[in-house]
mmCIF file of the N, C-alpha and C atoms, coordinates in Angstrom:
data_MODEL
# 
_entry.id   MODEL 
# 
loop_
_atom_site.group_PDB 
_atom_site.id 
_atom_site.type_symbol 
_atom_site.label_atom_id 
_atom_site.label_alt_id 
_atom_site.label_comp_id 
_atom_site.label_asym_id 
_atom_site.label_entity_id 
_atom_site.label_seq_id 
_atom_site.pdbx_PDB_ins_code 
_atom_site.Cartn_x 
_atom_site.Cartn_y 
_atom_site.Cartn_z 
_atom_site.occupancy 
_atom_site.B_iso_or_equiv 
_atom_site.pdbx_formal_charge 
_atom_site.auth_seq_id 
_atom_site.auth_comp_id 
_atom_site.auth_asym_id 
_atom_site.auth_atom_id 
_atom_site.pdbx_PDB_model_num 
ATOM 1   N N  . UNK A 1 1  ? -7.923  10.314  3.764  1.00 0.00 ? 1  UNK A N  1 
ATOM 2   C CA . UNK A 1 1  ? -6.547  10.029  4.129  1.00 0.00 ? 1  UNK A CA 1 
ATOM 3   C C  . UNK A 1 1  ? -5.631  10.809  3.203  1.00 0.00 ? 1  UNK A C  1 
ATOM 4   N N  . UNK A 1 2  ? -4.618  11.248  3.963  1.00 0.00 ? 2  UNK A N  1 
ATOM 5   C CA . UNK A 1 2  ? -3.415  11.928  2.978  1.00 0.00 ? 2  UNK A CA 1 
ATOM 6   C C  . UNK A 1 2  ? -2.385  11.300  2.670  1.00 0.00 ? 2  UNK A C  1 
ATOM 7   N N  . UNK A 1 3  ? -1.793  10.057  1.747  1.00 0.00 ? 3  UNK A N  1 
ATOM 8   C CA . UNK A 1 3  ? -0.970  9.488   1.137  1.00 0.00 ? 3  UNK A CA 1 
ATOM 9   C C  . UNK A 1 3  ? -0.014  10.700  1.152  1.00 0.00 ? 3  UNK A C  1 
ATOM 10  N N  . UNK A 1 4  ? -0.294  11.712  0.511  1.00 0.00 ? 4  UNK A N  1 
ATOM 11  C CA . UNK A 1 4  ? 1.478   12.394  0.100  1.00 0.00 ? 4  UNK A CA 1 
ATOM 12  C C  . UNK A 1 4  ? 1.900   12.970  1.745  1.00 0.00 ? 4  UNK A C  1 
ATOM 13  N N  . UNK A 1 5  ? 1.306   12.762  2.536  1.00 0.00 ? 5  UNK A N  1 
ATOM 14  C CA . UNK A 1 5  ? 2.204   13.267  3.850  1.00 0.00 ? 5  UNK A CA 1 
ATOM 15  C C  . UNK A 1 5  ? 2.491   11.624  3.968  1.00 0.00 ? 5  UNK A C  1 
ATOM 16  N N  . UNK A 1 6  ? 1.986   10.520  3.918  1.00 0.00 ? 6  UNK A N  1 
ATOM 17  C CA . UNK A 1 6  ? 2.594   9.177   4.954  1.00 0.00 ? 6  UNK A CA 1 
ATOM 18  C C  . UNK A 1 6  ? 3.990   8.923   3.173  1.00 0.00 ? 6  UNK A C  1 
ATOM 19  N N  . UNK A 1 7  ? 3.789   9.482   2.485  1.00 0.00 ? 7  UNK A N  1 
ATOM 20  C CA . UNK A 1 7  ? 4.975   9.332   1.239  1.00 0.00 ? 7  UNK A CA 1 
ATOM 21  C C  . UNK A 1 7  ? 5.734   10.190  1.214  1.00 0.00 ? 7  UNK A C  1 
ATOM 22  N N  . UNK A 1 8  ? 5.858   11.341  1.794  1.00 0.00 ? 8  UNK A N  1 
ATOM 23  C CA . UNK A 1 8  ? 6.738   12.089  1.812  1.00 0.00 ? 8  UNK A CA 1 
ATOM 24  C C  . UNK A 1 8  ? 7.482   11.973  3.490  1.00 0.00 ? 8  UNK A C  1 
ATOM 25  N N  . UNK A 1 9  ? 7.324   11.620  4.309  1.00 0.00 ? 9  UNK A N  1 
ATOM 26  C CA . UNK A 1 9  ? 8.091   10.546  5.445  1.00 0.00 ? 9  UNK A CA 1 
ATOM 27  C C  . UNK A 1 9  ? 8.301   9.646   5.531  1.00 0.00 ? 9  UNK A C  1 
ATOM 28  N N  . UNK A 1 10 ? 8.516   8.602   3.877  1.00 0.00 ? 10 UNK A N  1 
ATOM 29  C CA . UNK A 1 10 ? 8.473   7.386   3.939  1.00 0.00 ? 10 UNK A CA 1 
ATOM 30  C C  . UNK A 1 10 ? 9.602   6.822   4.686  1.00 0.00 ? 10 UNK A C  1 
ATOM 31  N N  . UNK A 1 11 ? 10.780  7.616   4.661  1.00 0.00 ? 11 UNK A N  1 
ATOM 32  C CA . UNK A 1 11 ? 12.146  6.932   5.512  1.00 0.00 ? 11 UNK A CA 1 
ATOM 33  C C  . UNK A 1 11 ? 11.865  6.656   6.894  1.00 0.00 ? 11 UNK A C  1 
ATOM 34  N N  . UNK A 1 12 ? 10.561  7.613   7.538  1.00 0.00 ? 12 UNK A N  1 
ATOM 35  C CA . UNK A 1 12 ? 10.218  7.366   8.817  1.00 0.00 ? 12 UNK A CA 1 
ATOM 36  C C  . UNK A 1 12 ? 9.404   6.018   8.480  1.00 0.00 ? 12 UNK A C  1 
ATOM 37  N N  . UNK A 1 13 ? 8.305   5.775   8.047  1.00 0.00 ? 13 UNK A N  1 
ATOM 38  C CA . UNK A 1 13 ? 7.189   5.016   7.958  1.00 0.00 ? 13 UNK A CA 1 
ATOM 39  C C  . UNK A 1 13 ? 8.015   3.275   7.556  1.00 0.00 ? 13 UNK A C  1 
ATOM 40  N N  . UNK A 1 14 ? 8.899   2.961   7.493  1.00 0.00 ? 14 UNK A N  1 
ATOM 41  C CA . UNK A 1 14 ? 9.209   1.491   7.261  1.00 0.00 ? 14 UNK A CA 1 
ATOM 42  C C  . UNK A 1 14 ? 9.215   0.910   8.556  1.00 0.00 ? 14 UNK A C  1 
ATOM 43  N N  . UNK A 1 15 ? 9.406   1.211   9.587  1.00 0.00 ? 15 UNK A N  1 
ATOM 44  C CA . UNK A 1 15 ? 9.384   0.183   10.873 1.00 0.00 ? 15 UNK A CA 1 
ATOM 45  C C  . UNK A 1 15 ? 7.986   0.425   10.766 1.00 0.00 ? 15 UNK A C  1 
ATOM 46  N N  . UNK A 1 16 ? 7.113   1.586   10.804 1.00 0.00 ? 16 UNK A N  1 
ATOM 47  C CA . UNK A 1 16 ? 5.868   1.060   11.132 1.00 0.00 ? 16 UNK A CA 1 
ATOM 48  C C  . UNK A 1 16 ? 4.867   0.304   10.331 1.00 0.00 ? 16 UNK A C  1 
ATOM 49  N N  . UNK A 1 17 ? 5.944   0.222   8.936  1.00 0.00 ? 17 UNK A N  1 
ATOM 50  C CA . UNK A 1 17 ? 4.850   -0.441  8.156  1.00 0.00 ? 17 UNK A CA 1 
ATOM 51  C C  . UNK A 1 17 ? 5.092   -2.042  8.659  1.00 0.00 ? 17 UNK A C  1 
ATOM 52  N N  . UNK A 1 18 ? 6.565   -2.118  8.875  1.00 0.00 ? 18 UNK A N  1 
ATOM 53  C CA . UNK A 1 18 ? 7.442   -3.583  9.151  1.00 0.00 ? 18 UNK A CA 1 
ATOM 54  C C  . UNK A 1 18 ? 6.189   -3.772  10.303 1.00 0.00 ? 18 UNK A C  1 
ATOM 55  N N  . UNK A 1 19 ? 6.119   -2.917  11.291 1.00 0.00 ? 19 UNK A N  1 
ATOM 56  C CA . UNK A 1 19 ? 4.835   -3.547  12.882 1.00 0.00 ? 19 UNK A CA 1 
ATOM 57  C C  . UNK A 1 19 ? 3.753   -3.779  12.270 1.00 0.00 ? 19 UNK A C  1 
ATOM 58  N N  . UNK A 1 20 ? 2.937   -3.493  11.305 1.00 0.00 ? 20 UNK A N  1 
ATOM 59  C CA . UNK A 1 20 ? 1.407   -3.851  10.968 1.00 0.00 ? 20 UNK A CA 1 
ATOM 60  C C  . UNK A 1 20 ? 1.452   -5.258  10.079 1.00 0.00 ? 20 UNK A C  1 
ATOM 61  N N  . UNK A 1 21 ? 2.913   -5.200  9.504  1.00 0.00 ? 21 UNK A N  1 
ATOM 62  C CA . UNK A 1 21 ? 2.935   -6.235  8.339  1.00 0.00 ? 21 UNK A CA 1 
ATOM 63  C C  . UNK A 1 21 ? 4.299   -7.027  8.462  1.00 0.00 ? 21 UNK A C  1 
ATOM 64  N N  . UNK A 1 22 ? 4.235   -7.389  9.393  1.00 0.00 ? 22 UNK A N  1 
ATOM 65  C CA . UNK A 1 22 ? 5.388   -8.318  10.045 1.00 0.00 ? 22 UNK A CA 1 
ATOM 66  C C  . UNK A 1 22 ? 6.256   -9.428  8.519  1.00 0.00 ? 22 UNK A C  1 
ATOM 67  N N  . UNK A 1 23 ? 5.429   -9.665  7.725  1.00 0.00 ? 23 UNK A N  1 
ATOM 68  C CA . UNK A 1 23 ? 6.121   -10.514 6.595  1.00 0.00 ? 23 UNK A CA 1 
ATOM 69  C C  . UNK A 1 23 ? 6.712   -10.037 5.242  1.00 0.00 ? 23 UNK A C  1 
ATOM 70  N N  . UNK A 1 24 ? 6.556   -8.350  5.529  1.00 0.00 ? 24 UNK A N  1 
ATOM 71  C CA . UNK A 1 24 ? 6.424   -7.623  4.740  1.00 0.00 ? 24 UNK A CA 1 
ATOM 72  C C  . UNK A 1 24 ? 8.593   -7.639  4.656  1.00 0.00 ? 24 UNK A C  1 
ATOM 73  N N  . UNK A 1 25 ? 9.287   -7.583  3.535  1.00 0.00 ? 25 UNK A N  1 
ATOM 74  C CA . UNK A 1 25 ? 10.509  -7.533  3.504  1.00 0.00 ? 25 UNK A CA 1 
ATOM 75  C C  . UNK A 1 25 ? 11.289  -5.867  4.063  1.00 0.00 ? 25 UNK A C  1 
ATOM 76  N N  . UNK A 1 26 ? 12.312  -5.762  4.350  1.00 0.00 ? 26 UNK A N  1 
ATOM 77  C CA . UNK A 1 26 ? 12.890  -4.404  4.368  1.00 0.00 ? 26 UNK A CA 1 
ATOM 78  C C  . UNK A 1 26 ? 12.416  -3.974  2.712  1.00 0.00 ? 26 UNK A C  1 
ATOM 79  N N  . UNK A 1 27 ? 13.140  -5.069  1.716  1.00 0.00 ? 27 UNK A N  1 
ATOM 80  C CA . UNK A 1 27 ? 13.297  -4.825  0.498  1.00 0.00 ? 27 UNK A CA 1 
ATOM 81  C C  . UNK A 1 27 ? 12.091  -4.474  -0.398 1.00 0.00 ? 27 UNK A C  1 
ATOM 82  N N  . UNK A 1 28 ? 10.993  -5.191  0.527  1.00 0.00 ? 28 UNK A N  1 
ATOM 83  C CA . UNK A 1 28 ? 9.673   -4.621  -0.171 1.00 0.00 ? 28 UNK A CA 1 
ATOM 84  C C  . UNK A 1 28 ? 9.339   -3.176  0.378  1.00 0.00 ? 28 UNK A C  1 
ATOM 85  N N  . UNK A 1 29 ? 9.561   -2.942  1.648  1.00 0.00 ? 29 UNK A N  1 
ATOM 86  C CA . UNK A 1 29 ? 9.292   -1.664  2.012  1.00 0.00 ? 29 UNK A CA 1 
ATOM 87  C C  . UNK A 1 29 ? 9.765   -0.473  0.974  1.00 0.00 ? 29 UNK A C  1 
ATOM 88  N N  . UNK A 1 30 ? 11.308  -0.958  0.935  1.00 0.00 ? 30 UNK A N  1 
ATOM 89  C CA . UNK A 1 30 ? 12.072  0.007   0.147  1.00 0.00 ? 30 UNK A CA 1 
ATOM 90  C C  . UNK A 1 30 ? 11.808  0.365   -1.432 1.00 0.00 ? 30 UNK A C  1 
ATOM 91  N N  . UNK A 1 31 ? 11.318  -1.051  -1.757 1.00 0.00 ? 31 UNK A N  1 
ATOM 92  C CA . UNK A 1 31 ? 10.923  -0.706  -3.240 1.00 0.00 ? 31 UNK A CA 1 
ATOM 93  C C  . UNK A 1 31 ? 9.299   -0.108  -3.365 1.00 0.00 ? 31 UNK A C  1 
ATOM 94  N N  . UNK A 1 32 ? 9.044   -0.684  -2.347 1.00 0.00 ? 32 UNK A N  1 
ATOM 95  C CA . UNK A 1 32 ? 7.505   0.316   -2.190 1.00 0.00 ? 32 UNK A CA 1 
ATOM 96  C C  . UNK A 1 32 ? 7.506   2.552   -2.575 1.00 0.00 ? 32 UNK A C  1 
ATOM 97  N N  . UNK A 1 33 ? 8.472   2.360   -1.672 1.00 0.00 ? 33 UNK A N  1 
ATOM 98  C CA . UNK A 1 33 ? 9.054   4.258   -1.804 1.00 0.00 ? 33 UNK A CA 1 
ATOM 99  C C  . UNK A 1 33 ? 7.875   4.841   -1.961 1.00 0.00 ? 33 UNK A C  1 
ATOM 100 N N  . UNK A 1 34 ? 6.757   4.221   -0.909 1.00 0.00 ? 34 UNK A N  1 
ATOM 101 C CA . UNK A 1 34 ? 6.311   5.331   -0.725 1.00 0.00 ? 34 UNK A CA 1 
ATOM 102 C C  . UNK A 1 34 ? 4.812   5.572   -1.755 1.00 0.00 ? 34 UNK A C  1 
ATOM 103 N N  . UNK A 1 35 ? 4.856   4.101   -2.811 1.00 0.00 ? 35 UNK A N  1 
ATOM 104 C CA . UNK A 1 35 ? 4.096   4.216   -3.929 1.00 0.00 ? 35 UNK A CA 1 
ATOM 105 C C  . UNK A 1 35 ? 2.569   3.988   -2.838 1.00 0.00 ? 35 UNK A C  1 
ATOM 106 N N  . UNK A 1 36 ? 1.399   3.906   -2.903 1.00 0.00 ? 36 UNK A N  1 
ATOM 107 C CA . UNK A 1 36 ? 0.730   3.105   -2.248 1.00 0.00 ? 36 UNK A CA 1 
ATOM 108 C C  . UNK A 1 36 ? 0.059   2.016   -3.182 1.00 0.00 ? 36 UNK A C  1 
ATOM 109 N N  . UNK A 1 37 ? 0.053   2.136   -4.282 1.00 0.00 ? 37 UNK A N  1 
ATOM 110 C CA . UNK A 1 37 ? 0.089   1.024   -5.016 1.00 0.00 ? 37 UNK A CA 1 
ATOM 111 C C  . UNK A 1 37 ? 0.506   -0.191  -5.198 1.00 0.00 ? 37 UNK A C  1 
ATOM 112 N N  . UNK A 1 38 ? 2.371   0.449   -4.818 1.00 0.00 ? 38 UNK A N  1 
ATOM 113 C CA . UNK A 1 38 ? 3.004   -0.293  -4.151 1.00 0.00 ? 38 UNK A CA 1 
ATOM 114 C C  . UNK A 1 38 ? 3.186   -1.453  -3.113 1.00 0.00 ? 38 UNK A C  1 
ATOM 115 N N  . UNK A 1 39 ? 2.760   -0.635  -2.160 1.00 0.00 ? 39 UNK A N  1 
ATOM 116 C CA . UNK A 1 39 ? 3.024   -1.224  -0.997 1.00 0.00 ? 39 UNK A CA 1 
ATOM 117 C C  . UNK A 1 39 ? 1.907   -2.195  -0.877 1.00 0.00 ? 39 UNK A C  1 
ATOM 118 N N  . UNK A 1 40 ? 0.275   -1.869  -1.721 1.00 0.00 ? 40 UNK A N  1 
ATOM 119 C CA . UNK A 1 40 ? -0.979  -2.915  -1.748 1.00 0.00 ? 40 UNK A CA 1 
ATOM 120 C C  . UNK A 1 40 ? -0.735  -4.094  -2.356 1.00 0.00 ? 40 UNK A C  1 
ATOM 121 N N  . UNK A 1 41 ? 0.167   -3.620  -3.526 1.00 0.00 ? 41 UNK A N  1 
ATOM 122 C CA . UNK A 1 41 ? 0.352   -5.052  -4.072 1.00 0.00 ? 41 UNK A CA 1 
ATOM 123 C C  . UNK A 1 41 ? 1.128   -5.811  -3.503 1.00 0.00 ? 41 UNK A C  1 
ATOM 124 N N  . UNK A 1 42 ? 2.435   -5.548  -2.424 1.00 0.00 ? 42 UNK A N  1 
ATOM 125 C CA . UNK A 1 42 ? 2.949   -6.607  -1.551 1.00 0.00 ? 42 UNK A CA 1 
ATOM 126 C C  . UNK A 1 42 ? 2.523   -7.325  -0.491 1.00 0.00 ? 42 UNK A C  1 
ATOM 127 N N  . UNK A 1 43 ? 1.878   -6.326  0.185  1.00 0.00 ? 43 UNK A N  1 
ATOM 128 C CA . UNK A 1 43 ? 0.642   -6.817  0.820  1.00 0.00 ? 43 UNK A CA 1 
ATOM 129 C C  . UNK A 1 43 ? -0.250  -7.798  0.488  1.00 0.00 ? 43 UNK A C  1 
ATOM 130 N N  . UNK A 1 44 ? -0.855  -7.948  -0.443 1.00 0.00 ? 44 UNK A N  1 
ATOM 131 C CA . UNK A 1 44 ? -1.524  -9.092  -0.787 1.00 0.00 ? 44 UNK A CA 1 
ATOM 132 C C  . UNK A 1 44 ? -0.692  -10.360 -1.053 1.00 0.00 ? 44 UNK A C  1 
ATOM 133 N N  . UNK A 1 45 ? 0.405   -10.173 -1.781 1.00 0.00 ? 45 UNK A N  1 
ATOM 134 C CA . UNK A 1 45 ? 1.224   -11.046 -2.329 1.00 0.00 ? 45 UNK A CA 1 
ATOM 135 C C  . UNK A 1 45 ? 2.125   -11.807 -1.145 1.00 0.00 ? 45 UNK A C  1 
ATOM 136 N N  . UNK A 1 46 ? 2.211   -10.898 -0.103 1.00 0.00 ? 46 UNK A N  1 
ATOM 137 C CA . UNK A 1 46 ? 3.110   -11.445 1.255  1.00 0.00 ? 46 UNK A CA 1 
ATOM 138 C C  . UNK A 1 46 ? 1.937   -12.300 1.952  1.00 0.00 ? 46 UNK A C  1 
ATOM 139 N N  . UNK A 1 47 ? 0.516   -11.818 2.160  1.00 0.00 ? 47 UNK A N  1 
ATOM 140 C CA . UNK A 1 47 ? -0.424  -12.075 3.302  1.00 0.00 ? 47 UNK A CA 1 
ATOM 141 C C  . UNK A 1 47 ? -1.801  -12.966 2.273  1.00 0.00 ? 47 UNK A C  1 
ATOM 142 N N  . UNK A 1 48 ? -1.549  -13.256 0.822  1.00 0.00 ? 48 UNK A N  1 
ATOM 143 C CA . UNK A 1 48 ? -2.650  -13.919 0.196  1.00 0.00 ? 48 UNK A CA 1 
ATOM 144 C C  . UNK A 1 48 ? -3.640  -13.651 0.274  1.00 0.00 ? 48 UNK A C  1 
ATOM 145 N N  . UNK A 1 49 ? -3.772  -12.135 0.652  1.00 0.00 ? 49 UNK A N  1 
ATOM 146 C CA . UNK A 1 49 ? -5.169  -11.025 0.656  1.00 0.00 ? 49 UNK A CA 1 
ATOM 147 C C  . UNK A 1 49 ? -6.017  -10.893 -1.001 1.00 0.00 ? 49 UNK A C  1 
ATOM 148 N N  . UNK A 1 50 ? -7.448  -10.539 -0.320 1.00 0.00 ? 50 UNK A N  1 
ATOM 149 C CA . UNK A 1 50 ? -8.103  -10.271 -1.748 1.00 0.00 ? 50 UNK A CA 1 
ATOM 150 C C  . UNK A 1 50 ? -7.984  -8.884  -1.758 1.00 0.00 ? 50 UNK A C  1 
ATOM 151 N N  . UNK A 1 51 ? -8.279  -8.210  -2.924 1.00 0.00 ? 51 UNK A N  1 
ATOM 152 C CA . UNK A 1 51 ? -8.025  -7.093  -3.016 1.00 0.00 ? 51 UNK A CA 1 
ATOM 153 C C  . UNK A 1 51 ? -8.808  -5.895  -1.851 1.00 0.00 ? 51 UNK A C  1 
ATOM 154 N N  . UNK A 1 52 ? -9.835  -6.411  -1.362 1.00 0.00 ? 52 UNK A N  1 
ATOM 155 C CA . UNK A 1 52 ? -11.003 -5.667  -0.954 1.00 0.00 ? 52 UNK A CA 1 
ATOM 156 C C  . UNK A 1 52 ? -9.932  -5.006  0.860  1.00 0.00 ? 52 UNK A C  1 
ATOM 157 N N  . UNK A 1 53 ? -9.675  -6.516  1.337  1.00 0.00 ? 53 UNK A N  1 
ATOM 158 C CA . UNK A 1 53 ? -9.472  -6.930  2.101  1.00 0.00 ? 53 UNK A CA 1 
ATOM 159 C C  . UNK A 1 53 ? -7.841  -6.101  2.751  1.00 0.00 ? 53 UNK A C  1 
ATOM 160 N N  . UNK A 1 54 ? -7.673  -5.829  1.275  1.00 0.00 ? 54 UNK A N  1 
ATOM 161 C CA . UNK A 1 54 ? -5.766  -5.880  1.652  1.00 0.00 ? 54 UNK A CA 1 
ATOM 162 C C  . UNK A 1 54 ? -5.818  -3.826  1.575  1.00 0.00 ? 54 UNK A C  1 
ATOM 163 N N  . UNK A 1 55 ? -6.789  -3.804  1.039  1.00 0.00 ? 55 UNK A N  1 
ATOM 164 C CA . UNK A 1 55 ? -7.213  -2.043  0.597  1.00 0.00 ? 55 UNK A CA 1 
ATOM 165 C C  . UNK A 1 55 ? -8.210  -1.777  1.879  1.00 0.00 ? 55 UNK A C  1 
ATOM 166 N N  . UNK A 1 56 ? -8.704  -2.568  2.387  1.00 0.00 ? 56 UNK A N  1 
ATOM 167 C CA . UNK A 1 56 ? -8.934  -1.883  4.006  1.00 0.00 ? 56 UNK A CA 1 
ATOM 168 C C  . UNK A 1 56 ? -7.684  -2.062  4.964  1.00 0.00 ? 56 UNK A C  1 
ATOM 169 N N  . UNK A 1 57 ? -7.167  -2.771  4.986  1.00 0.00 ? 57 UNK A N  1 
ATOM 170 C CA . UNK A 1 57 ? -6.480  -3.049  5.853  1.00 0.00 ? 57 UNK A CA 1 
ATOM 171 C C  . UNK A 1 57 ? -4.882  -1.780  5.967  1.00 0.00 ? 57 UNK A C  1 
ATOM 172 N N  . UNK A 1 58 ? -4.791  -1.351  5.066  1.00 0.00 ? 58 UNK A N  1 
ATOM 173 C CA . UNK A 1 58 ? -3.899  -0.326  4.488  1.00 0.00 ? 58 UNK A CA 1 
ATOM 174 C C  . UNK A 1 58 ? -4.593  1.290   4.720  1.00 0.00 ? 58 UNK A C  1 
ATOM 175 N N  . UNK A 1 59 ? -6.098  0.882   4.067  1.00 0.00 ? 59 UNK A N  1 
ATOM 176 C CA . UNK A 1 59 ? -6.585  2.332   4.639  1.00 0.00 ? 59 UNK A CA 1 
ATOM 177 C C  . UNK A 1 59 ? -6.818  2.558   6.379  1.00 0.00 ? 59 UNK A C  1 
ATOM 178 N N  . UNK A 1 60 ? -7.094  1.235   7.148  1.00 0.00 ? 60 UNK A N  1 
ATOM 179 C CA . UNK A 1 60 ? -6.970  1.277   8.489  1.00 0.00 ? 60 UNK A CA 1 
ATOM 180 C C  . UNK A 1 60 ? -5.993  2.018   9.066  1.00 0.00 ? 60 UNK A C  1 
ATOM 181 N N  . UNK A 1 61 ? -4.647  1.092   8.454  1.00 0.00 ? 61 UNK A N  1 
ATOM 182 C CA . UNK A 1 61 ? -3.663  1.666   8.864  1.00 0.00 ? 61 UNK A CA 1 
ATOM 183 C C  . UNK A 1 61 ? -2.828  3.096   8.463  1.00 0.00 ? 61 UNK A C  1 
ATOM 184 N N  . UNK A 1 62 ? -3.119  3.430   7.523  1.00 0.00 ? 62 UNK A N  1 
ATOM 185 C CA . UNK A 1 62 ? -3.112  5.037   7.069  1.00 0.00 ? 62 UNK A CA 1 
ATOM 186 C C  . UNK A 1 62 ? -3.857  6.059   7.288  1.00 0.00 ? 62 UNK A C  1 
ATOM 187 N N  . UNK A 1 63 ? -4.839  5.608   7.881  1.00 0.00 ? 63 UNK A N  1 
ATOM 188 C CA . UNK A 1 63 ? -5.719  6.744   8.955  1.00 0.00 ? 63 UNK A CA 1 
ATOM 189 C C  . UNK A 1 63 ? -5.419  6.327   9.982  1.00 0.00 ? 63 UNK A C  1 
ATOM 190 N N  . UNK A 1 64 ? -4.706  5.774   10.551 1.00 0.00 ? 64 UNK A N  1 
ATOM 191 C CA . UNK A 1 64 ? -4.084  6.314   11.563 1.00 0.00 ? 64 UNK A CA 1 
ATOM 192 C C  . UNK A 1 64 ? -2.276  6.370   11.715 1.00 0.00 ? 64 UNK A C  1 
ATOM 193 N N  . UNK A 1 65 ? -1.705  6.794   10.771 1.00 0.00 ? 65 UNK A N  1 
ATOM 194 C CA . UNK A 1 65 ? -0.855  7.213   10.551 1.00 0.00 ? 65 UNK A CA 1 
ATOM 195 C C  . UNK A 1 65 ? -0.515  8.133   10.298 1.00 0.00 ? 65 UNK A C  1 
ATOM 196 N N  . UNK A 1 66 ? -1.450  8.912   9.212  1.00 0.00 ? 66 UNK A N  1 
ATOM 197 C CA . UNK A 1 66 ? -1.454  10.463  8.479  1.00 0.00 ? 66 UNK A CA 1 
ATOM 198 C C  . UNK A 1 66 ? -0.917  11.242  9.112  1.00 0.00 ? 66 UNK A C  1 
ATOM 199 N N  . UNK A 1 67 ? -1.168  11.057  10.954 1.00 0.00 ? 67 UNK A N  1 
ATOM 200 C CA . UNK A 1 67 ? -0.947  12.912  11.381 1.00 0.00 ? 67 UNK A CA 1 
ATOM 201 C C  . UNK A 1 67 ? -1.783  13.306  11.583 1.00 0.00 ? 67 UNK A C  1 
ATOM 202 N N  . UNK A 1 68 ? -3.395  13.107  11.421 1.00 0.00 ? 68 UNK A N  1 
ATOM 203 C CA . UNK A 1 68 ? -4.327  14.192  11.295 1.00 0.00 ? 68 UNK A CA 1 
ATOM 204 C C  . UNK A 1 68 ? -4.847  13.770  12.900 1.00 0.00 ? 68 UNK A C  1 
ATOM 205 N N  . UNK A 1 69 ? -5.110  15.001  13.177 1.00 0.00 ? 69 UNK A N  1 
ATOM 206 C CA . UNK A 1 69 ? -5.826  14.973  14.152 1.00 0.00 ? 69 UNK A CA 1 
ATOM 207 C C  . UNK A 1 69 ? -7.014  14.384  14.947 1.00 0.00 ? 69 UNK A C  1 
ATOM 208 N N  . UNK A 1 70 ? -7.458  13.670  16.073 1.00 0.00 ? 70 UNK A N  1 
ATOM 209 C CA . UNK A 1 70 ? -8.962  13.277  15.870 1.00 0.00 ? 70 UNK A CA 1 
ATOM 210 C C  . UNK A 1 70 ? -9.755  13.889  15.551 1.00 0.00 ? 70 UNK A C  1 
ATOM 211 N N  . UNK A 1 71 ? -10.909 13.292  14.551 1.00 0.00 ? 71 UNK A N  1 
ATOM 212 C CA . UNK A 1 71 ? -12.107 13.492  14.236 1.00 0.00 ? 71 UNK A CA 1 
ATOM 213 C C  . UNK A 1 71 ? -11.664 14.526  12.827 1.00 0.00 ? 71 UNK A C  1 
ATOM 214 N N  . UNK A 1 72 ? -10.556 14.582  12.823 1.00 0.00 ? 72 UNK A N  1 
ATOM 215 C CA . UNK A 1 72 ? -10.644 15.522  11.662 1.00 0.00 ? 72 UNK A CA 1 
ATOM 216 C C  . UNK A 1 72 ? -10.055 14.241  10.418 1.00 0.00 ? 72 UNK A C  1 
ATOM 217 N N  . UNK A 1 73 ? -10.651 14.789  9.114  1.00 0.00 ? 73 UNK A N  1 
ATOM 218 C CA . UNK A 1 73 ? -10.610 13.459  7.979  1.00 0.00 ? 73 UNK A CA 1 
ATOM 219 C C  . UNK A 1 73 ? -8.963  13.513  7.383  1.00 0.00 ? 73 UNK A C  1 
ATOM 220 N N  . UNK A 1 74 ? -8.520  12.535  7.019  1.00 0.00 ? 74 UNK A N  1 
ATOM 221 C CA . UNK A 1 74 ? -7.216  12.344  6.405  1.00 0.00 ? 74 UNK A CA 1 
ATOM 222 C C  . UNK A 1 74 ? -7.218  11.988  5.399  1.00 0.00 ? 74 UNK A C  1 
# 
């Protein structure tokens, strides 16, 4: 997966993070900016995820976000 392309469109990427993570705040999005560190640790903290759990669920959704093409790796 390529983090610095879904972080360097982060102004695009907040509604779609808002659709996967419905409890997720504007304000967390925004302070996220894009970190993915970031955005894991709200994730857990919004949804009471274990770590394993909240780091697939993010890589799910960032492979298929990246841009990359099918079958080719992101």
């Amino acid at each position: 997966m390529d983090w610095d392309r879904l972080a360097g469109d982060w102004s695009n990427m907040g509604g779609k993070v808002r659709q996967n993570w419905g409890k997720l705040t504007d304000e967390d999005i925004r302070q996220a900016g894009g970190r993915r560190d970031m955005l894991l640790e709200r994730i857990r903290e919004r949804y009471g995820l274990g770590p394993d759990e909240a780091e697939k669920q993010l890589e799910d959704w960032a492979s298929s976000h990246a841009g990359g093409s099918p079958g080719q790796a992101v």
